[in-house]
Residue frames as a rotation matrix with the C-alpha (Angstrom) as fourth column:
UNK 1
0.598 -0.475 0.645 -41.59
0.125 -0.740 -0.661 -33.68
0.791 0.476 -0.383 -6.45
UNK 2
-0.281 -0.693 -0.664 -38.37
0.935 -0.041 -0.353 -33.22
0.217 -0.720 0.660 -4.22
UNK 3
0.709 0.188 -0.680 -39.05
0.587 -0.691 0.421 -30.45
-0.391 -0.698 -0.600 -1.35
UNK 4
0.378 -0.496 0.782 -37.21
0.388 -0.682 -0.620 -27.21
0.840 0.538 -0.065 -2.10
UNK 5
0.390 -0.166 -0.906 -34.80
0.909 -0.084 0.407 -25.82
-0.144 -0.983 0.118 0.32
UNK 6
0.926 -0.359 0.119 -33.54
-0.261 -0.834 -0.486 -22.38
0.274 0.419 -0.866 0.60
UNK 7
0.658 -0.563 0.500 -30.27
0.015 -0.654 -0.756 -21.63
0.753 0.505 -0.422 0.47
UNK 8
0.128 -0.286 -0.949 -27.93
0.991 0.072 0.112 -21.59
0.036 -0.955 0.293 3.53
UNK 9
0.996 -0.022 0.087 -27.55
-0.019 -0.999 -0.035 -17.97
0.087 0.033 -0.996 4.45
UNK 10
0.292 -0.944 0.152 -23.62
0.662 0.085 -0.745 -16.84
0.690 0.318 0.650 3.53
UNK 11
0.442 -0.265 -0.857 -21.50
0.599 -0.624 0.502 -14.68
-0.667 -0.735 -0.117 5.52
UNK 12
0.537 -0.175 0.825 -20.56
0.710 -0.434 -0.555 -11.59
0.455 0.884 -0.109 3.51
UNK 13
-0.046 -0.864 -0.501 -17.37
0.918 -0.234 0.319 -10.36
-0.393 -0.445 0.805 4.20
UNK 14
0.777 -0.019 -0.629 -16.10
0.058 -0.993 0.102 -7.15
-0.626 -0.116 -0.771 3.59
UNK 15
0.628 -0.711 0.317 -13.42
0.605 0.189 -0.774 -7.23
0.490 0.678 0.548 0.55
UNK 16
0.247 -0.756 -0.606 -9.67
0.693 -0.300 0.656 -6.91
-0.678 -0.582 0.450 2.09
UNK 17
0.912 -0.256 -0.320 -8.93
-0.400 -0.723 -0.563 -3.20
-0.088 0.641 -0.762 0.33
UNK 18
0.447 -0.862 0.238 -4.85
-0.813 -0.502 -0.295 -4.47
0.374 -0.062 -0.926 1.89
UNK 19
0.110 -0.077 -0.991 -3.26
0.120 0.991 -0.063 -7.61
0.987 -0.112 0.118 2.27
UNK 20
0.855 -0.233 -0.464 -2.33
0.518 0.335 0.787 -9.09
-0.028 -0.913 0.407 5.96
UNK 21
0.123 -0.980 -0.159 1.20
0.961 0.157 -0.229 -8.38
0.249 -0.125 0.960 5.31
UNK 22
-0.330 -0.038 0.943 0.10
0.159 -0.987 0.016 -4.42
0.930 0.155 0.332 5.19
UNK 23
0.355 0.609 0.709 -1.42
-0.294 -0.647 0.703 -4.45
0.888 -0.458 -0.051 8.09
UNK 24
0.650 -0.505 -0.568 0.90
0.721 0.174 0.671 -6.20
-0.240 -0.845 0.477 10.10
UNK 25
-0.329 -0.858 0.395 3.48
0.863 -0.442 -0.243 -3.35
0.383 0.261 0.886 8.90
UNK 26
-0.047 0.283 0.958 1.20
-0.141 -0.951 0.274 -0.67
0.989 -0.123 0.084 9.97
UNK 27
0.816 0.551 -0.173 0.71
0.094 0.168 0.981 -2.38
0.570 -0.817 0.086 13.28
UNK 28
0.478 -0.860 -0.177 4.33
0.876 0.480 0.035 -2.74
0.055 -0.172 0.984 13.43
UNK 29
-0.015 -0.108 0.994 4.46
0.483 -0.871 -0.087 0.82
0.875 0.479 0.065 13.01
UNK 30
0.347 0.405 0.846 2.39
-0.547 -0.645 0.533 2.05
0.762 -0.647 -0.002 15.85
UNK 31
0.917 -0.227 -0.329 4.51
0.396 0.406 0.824 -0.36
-0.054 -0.885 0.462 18.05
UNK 32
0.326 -0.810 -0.488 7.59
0.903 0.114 0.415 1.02
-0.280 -0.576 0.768 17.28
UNK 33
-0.657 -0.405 0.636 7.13
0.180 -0.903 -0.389 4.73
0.732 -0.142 0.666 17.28
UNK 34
-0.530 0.019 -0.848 5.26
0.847 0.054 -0.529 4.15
0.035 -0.998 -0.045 19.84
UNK 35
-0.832 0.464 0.304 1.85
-0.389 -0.879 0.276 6.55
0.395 0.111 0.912 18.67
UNK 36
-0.395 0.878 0.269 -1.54
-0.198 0.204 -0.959 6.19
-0.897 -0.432 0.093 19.77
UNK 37
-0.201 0.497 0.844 -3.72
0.699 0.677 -0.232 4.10
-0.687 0.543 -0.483 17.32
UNK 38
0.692 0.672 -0.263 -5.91
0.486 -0.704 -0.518 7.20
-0.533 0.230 -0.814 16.48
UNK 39
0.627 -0.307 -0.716 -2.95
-0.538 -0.835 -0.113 9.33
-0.563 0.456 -0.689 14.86
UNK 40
0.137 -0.278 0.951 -1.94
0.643 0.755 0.128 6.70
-0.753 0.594 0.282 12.06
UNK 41
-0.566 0.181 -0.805 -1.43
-0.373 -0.926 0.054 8.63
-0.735 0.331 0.591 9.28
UNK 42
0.194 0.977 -0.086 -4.55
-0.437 0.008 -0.899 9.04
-0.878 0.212 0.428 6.78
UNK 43
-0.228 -0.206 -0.952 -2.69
-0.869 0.484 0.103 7.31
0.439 0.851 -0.290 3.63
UNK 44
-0.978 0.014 -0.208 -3.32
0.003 0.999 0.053 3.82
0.208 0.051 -0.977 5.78
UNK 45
-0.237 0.937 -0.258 -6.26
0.231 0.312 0.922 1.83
0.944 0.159 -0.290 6.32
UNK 46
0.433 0.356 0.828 -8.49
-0.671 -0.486 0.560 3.52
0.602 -0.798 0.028 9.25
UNK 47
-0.445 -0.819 0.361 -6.68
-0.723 0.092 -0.684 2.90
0.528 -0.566 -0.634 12.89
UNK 48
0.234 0.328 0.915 -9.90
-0.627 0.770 -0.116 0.40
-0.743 -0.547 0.386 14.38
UNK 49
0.862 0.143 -0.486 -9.17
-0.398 0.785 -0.475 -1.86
0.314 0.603 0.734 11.22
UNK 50
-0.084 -0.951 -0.298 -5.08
-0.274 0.310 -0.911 -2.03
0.958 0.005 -0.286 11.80
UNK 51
-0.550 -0.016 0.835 -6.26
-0.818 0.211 -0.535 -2.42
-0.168 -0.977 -0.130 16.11
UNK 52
0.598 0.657 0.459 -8.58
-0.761 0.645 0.069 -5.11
-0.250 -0.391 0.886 15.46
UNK 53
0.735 -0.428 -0.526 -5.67
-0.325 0.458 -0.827 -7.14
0.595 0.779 0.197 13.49
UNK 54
-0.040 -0.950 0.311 -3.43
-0.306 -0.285 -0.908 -6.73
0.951 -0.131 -0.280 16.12
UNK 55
-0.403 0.483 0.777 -5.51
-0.912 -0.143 -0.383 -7.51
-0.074 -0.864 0.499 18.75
UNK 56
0.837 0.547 0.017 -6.58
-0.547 0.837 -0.016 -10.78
-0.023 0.004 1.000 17.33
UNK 57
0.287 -0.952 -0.112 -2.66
0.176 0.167 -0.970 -11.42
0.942 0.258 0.216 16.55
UNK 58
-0.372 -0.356 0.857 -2.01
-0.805 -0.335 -0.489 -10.68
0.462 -0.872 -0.162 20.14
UNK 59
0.245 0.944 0.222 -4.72
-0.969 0.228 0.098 -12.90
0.042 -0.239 0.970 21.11
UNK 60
0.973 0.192 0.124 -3.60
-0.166 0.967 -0.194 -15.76
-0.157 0.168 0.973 19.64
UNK 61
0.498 -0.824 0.270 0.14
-0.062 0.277 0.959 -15.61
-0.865 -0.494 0.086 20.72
UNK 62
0.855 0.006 0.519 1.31
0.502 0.244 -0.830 -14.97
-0.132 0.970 0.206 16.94
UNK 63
0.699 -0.574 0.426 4.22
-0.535 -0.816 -0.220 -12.45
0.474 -0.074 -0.877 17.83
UNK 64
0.084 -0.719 0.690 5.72
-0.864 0.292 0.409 -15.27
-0.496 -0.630 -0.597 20.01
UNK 65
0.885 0.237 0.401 4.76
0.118 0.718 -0.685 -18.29
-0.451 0.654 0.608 17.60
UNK 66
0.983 -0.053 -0.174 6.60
-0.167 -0.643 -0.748 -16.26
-0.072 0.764 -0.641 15.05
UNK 67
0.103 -0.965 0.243 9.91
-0.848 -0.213 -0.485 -15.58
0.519 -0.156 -0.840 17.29
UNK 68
0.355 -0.154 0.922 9.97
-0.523 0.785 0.333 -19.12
-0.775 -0.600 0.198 18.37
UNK 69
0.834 0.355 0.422 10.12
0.211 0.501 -0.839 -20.35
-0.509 0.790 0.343 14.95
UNK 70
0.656 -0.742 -0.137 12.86
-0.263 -0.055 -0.963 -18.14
0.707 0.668 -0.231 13.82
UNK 71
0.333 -0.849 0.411 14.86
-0.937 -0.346 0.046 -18.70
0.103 -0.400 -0.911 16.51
UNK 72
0.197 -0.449 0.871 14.68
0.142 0.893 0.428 -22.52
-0.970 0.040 0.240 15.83
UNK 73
0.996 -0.072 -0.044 15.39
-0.058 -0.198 -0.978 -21.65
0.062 0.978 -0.202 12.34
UNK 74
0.658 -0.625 0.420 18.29
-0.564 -0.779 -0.275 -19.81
0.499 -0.056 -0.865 13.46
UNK 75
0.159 -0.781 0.604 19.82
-0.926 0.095 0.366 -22.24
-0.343 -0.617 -0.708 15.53
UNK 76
0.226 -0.477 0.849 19.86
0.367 0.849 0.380 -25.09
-0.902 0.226 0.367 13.37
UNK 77
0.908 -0.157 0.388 21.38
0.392 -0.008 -0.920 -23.35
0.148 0.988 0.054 10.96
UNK 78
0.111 -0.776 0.620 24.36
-0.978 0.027 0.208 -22.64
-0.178 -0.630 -0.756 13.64
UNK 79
-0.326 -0.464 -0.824 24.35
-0.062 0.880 -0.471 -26.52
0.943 -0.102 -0.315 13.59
UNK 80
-0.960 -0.126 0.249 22.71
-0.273 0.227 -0.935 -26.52
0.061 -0.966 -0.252 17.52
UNK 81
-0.733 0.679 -0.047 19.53
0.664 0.699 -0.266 -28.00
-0.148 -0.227 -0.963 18.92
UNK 82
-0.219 0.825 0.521 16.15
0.238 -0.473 0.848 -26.23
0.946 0.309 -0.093 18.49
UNK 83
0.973 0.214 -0.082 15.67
0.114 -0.142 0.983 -25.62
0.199 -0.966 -0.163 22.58
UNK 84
-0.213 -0.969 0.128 18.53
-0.281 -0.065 -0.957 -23.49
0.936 -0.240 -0.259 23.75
UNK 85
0.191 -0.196 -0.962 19.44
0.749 0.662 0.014 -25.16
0.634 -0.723 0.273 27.15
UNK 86
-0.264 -0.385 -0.884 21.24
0.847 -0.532 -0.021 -21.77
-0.462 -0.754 0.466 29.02
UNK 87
0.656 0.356 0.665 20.29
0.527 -0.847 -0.067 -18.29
0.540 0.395 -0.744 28.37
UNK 88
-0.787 -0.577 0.217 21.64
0.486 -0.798 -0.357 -14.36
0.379 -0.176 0.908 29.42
UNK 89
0.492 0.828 -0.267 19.64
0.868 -0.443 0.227 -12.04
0.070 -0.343 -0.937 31.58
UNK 90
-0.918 -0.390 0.072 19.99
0.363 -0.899 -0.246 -8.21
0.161 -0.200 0.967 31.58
UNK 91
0.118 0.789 -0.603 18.70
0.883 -0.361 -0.300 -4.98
-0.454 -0.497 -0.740 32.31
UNK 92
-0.870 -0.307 0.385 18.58
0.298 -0.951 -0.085 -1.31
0.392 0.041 0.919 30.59
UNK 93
-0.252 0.626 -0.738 16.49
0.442 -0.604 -0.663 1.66
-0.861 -0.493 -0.124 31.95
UNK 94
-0.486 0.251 0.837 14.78
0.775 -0.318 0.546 3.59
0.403 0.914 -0.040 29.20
UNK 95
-0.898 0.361 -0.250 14.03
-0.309 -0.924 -0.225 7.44
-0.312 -0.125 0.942 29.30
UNK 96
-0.309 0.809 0.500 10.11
0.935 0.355 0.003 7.03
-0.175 0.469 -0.866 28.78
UNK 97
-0.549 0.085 0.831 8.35
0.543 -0.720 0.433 9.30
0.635 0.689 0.349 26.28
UNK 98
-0.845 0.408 0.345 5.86
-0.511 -0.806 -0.299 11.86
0.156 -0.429 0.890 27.08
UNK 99
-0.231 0.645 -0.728 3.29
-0.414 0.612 0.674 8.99
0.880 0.457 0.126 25.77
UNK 100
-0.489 0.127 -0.863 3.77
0.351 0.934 -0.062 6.81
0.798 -0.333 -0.502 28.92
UNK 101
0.528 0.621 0.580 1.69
0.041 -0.701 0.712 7.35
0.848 -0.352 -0.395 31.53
UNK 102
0.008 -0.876 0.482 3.11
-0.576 -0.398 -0.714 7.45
0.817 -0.272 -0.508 34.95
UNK 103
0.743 0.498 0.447 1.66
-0.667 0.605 0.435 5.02
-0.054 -0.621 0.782 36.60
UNK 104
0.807 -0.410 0.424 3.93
0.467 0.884 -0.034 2.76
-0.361 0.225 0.905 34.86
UNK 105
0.289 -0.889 0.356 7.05
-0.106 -0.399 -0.911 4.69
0.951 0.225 -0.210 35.07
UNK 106
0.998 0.015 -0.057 9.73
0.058 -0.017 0.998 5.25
0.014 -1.000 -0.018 37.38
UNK 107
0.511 -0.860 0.008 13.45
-0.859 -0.511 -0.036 6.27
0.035 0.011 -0.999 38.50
UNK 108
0.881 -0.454 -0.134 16.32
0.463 0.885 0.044 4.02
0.099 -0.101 0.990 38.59
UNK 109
0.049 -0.398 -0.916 18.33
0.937 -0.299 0.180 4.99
-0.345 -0.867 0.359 41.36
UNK 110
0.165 0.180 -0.970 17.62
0.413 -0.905 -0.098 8.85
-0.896 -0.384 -0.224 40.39
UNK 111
-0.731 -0.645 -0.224 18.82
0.007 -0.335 0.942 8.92
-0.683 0.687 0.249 36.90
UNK 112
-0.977 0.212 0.029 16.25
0.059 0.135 0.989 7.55
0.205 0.968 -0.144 34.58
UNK 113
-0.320 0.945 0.068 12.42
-0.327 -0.043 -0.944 8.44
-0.889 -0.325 0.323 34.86
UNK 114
-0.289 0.200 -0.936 11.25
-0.900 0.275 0.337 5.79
0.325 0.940 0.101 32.50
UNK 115
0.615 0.759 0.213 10.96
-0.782 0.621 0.044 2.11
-0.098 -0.194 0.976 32.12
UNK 116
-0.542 -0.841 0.000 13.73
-0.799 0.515 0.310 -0.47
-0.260 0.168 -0.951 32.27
UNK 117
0.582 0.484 -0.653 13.59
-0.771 0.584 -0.254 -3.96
0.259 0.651 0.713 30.43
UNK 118
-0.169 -0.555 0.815 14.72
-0.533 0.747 0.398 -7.10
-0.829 -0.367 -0.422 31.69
UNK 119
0.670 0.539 -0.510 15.68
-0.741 0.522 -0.422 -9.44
0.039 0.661 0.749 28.69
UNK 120
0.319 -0.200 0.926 16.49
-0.350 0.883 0.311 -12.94
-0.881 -0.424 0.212 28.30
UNK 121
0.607 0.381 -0.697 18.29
-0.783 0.140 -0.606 -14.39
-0.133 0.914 0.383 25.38
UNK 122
0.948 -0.274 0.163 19.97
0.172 0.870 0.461 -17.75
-0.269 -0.409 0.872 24.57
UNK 123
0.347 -0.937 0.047 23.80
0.531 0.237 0.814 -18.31
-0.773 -0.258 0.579 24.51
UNK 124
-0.595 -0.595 0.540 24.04
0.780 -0.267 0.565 -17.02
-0.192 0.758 0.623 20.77
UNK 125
-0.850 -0.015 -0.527 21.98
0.071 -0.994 -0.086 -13.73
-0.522 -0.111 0.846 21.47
UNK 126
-0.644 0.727 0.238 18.57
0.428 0.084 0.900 -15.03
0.634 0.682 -0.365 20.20
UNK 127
-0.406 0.577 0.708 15.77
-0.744 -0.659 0.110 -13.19
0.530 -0.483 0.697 21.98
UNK 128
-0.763 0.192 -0.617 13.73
0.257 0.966 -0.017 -15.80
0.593 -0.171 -0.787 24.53
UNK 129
0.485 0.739 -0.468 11.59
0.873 -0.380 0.305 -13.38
0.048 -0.557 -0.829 26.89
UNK 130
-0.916 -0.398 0.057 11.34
0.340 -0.843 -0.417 -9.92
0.214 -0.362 0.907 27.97
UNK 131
0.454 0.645 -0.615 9.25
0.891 -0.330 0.311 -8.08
-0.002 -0.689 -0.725 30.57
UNK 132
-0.490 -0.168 0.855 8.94
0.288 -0.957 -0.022 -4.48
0.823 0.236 0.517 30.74
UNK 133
0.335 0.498 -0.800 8.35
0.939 -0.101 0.330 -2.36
0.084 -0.861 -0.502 34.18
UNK 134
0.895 -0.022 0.445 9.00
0.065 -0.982 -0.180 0.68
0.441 0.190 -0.877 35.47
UNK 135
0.361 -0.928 0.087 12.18
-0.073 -0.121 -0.990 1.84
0.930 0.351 -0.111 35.51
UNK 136
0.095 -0.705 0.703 12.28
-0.729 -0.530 -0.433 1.68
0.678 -0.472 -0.564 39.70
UNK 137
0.950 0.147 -0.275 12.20
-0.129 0.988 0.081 -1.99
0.284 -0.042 0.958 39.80
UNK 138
0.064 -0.943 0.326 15.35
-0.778 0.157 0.608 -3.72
-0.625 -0.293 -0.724 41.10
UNK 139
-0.323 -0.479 -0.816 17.13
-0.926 0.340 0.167 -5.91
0.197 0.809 -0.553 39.11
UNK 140
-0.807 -0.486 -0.334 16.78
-0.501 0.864 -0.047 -8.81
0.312 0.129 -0.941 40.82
UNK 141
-0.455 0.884 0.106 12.71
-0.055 0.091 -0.994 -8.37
-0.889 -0.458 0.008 41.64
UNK 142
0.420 0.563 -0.712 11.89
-0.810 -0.121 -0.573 -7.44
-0.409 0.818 0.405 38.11
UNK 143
-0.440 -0.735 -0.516 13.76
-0.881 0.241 0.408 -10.43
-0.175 0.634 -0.753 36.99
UNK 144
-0.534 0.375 0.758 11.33
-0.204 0.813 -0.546 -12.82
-0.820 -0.446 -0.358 38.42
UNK 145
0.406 0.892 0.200 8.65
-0.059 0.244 -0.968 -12.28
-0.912 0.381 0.151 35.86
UNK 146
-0.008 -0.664 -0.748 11.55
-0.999 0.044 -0.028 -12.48
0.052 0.747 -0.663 32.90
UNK 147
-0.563 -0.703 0.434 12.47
-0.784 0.621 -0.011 -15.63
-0.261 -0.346 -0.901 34.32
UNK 148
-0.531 0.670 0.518 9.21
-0.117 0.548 -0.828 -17.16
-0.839 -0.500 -0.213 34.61
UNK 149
0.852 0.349 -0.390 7.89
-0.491 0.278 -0.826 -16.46
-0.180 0.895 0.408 30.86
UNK 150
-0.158 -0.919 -0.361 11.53
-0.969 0.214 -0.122 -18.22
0.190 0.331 -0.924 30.00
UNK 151
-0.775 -0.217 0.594 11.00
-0.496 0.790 -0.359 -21.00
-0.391 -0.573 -0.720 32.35
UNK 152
0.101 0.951 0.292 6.99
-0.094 0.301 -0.949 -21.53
-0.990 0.068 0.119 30.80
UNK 153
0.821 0.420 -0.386 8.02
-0.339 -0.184 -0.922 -21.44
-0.458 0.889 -0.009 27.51
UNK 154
0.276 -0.693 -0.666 11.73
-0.655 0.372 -0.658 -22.93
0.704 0.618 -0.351 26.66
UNK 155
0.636 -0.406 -0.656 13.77
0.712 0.636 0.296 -25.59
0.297 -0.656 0.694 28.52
UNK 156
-0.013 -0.896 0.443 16.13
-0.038 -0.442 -0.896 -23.12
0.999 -0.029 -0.028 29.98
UNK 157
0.856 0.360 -0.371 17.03
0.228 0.381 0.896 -24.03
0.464 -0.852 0.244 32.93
UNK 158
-0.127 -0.849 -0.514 20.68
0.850 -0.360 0.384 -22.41
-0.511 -0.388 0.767 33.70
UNK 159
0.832 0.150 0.534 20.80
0.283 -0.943 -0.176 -18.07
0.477 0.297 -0.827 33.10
UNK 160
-0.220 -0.953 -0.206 23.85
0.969 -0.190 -0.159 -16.17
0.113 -0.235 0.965 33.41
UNK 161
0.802 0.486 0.346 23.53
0.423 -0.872 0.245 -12.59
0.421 -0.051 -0.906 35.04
UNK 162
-0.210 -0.656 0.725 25.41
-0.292 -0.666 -0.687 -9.94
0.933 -0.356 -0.052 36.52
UNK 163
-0.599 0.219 -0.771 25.48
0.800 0.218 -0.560 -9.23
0.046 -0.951 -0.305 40.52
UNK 164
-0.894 0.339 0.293 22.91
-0.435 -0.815 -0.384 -6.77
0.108 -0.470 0.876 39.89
UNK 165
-0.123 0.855 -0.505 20.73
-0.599 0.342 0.724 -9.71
0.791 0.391 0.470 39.87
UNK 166
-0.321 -0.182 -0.930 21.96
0.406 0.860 -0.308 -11.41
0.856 -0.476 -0.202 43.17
UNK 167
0.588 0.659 -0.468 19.92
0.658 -0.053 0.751 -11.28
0.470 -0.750 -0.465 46.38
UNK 168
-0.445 -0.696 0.564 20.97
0.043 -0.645 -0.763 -8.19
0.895 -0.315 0.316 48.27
Protein backbone atom coordinates (compact mmCIF):
# COMPACT_ATOMS: atom_id res chain seq x y z
CA UNK A 1 0.00 0.00 0.00
CA UNK A 2 1.47 3.53 -0.92
CA UNK A 3 2.44 5.55 2.45
CA UNK A 4 -0.02 8.38 3.11
CA UNK A 5 1.16 11.85 3.40
CA UNK A 6 -0.51 14.73 4.97
CA UNK A 7 -1.17 17.57 3.30
CA UNK A 8 1.28 20.53 3.00
CA UNK A 9 0.09 23.08 5.49
CA UNK A 10 -1.48 26.31 3.36
CA UNK A 11 -1.06 29.82 4.18
CA UNK A 12 -4.46 31.40 4.84
CA UNK A 13 -4.69 34.74 3.86
CA UNK A 14 -6.98 37.17 4.92
CA UNK A 15 -9.63 38.02 1.98
CA UNK A 16 -8.68 41.63 0.36
CA UNK A 17 -12.19 43.47 1.65
CA UNK A 18 -10.39 46.51 -1.22
CA UNK A 19 -8.46 46.21 -4.17
CA UNK A 20 -4.60 47.54 -4.34
CA UNK A 21 -5.70 50.36 -6.40
CA UNK A 22 -7.87 51.55 -3.11
CA UNK A 23 -5.34 51.47 -1.04
CA UNK A 24 -2.82 53.08 -2.93
CA UNK A 25 -5.48 56.09 -3.16
CA UNK A 26 -5.90 56.16 0.49
CA UNK A 27 -2.18 56.14 0.95
CA UNK A 28 -2.04 58.77 -1.58
CA UNK A 29 -4.30 60.58 0.53
CA UNK A 30 -2.47 60.72 3.76
CA UNK A 31 0.58 61.90 1.65
CA UNK A 32 -0.95 64.69 0.28
CA UNK A 33 -2.92 66.29 3.03
CA UNK A 34 -0.36 65.52 4.83
CA UNK A 35 -2.47 63.74 8.18
CA UNK A 36 -1.19 61.39 10.54
CA UNK A 37 -2.03 57.70 9.63
CA UNK A 38 -4.30 57.34 12.77
CA UNK A 39 -6.94 60.10 11.65
CA UNK A 40 -7.94 58.44 8.18
CA UNK A 41 -11.34 58.78 8.06
CA UNK A 42 -13.52 55.68 9.39
CA UNK A 43 -15.33 55.00 5.84
CA UNK A 44 -11.63 53.50 4.76
CA UNK A 45 -9.96 50.41 5.55
CA UNK A 46 -8.29 50.71 9.24
CA UNK A 47 -4.98 53.14 9.05
CA UNK A 48 -2.23 49.93 10.05
CA UNK A 49 -3.72 48.10 6.87
CA UNK A 50 -3.33 51.35 4.35
CA UNK A 51 0.56 51.88 6.50
CA UNK A 52 1.57 48.45 5.97
CA UNK A 53 0.86 48.86 1.99
CA UNK A 54 2.75 51.77 1.83
CA UNK A 55 5.48 50.77 3.66
CA UNK A 56 6.08 47.70 1.65
CA UNK A 57 5.59 50.05 -1.60
CA UNK A 58 8.19 52.30 -0.16
CA UNK A 59 10.32 49.44 0.50
CA UNK A 60 10.56 48.23 -2.67
CA UNK A 61 11.21 51.56 -4.58
CA UNK A 62 7.63 51.37 -6.36
CA UNK A 63 6.89 55.24 -6.24
CA UNK A 64 10.17 55.73 -8.22
CA UNK A 65 9.79 52.50 -10.53
CA UNK A 66 6.48 54.01 -11.35
CA UNK A 67 7.83 57.73 -12.18
CA UNK A 68 10.64 56.32 -14.15
CA UNK A 69 8.41 54.50 -16.37
CA UNK A 70 6.14 57.32 -17.11
CA UNK A 71 8.61 59.57 -17.73
CA UNK A 72 10.10 57.17 -20.40
CA UNK A 73 6.65 56.85 -21.62
CA UNK A 74 6.47 60.45 -21.85
CA UNK A 75 9.45 61.12 -23.65
CA UNK A 76 9.15 58.84 -26.39
CA UNK A 77 6.11 60.00 -27.14
CA UNK A 78 7.85 63.66 -27.57
CA UNK A 79 9.89 61.59 -30.15
CA UNK A 80 13.28 61.82 -27.58
CA UNK A 81 15.40 59.15 -25.97
CA UNK A 82 14.26 57.35 -22.78
CA UNK A 83 17.40 58.84 -20.51
CA UNK A 84 17.11 62.58 -20.49
CA UNK A 85 20.82 63.68 -20.88
CA UNK A 86 20.50 67.54 -19.09
CA UNK A 87 18.13 68.41 -16.42
CA UNK A 88 16.84 71.89 -14.30
CA UNK A 89 17.51 72.40 -10.64
CA UNK A 90 15.45 74.68 -8.34
CA UNK A 91 14.39 75.67 -5.09
CA UNK A 92 10.99 76.86 -3.25
CA UNK A 93 10.64 77.35 0.58
CA UNK A 94 7.37 76.01 1.91
CA UNK A 95 5.42 77.51 4.97
CA UNK A 96 5.40 74.10 7.03
CA UNK A 97 2.15 73.02 8.71
CA UNK A 98 1.57 72.76 12.32
CA UNK A 99 2.13 68.80 11.57
CA UNK A 100 5.93 69.21 11.04
CA UNK A 101 7.95 68.90 13.73
CA UNK A 102 10.71 71.32 14.19
CA UNK A 103 13.47 69.56 14.15
CA UNK A 104 13.11 69.44 10.53
CA UNK A 105 12.09 72.92 9.87
CA UNK A 106 13.61 76.13 9.40
CA UNK A 107 13.84 79.93 8.10
CA UNK A 108 14.98 80.96 4.80
CA UNK A 109 16.70 84.05 5.21
CA UNK A 110 13.85 85.17 7.84
CA UNK A 111 10.81 84.80 5.77
CA UNK A 112 9.71 81.25 5.64
CA UNK A 113 9.65 78.90 8.80
CA UNK A 114 9.14 75.73 6.90
CA UNK A 115 10.80 73.43 4.51
CA UNK A 116 12.19 74.24 1.08
CA UNK A 117 12.50 71.61 -1.84
CA UNK A 118 15.20 71.29 -4.16
CA UNK A 119 13.88 69.67 -7.48
CA UNK A 120 15.39 68.29 -10.46
CA UNK A 121 13.61 67.80 -13.70
CA UNK A 122 14.65 67.02 -17.32
CA UNK A 123 14.72 69.61 -20.18
CA UNK A 124 10.86 69.06 -20.92
CA UNK A 125 9.78 69.48 -17.15
CA UNK A 126 9.58 65.73 -16.29
CA UNK A 127 10.23 65.22 -12.59
CA UNK A 128 13.87 63.26 -12.01
CA UNK A 129 14.67 63.79 -8.13
CA UNK A 130 13.74 65.83 -5.27
CA UNK A 131 15.04 66.19 -1.71
CA UNK A 132 13.27 67.90 0.93
CA UNK A 133 15.06 69.87 4.03
CA UNK A 134 14.48 72.45 6.12
CA UNK A 135 13.75 75.50 4.85
CA UNK A 136 17.36 77.07 6.28
CA UNK A 137 19.42 75.12 3.95
CA UNK A 138 21.29 77.11 1.27
CA UNK A 139 20.70 76.56 -2.09
CA UNK A 140 23.71 75.42 -3.12
CA UNK A 141 24.36 72.85 0.11
CA UNK A 142 20.93 71.38 -0.10
CA UNK A 143 21.50 70.82 -3.71
CA UNK A 144 24.10 68.24 -3.17
CA UNK A 145 21.78 65.52 -2.07
CA UNK A 146 19.26 66.51 -5.21
CA UNK A 147 22.09 66.09 -7.34
CA UNK A 148 23.31 62.91 -6.14
CA UNK A 149 19.84 60.85 -6.25
CA UNK A 150 19.88 62.38 -10.10
CA UNK A 151 23.38 61.40 -10.69
CA UNK A 152 22.55 57.48 -9.05
CA UNK A 153 19.68 57.07 -10.91
CA UNK A 154 19.59 58.79 -14.62
CA UNK A 155 22.48 59.66 -16.98
CA UNK A 156 22.28 63.30 -16.31
CA UNK A 157 25.21 64.62 -16.36
CA UNK A 158 24.81 68.55 -17.35
CA UNK A 159 21.98 70.69 -14.80
CA UNK A 160 21.07 74.14 -15.39
CA UNK A 161 20.54 76.40 -12.19
CA UNK A 162 20.28 79.77 -11.09
CA UNK A 163 23.27 81.71 -9.13
CA UNK A 164 21.55 80.80 -6.09
CA UNK A 165 23.20 77.59 -6.63
CA UNK A 166 26.84 78.88 -7.28
CA UNK A 167 29.57 78.60 -4.65
CA UNK A 168 29.46 81.75 -2.56
Amino acid sequence: MAERRPHPRRRRYRHRERPLQHINKFSQYVVRSGCRWRYLPTDLPPWQTVYWYFQQWEGAGVAEALLRELRIKARRQDGRQDEPSAGIIDSQSVKGADTVGRDSRGYDAGKVNGRKRFIITDTTGLLVAVAVMAASWQDRDGAKTALLSAHLTTPIRHVFADKGFADG
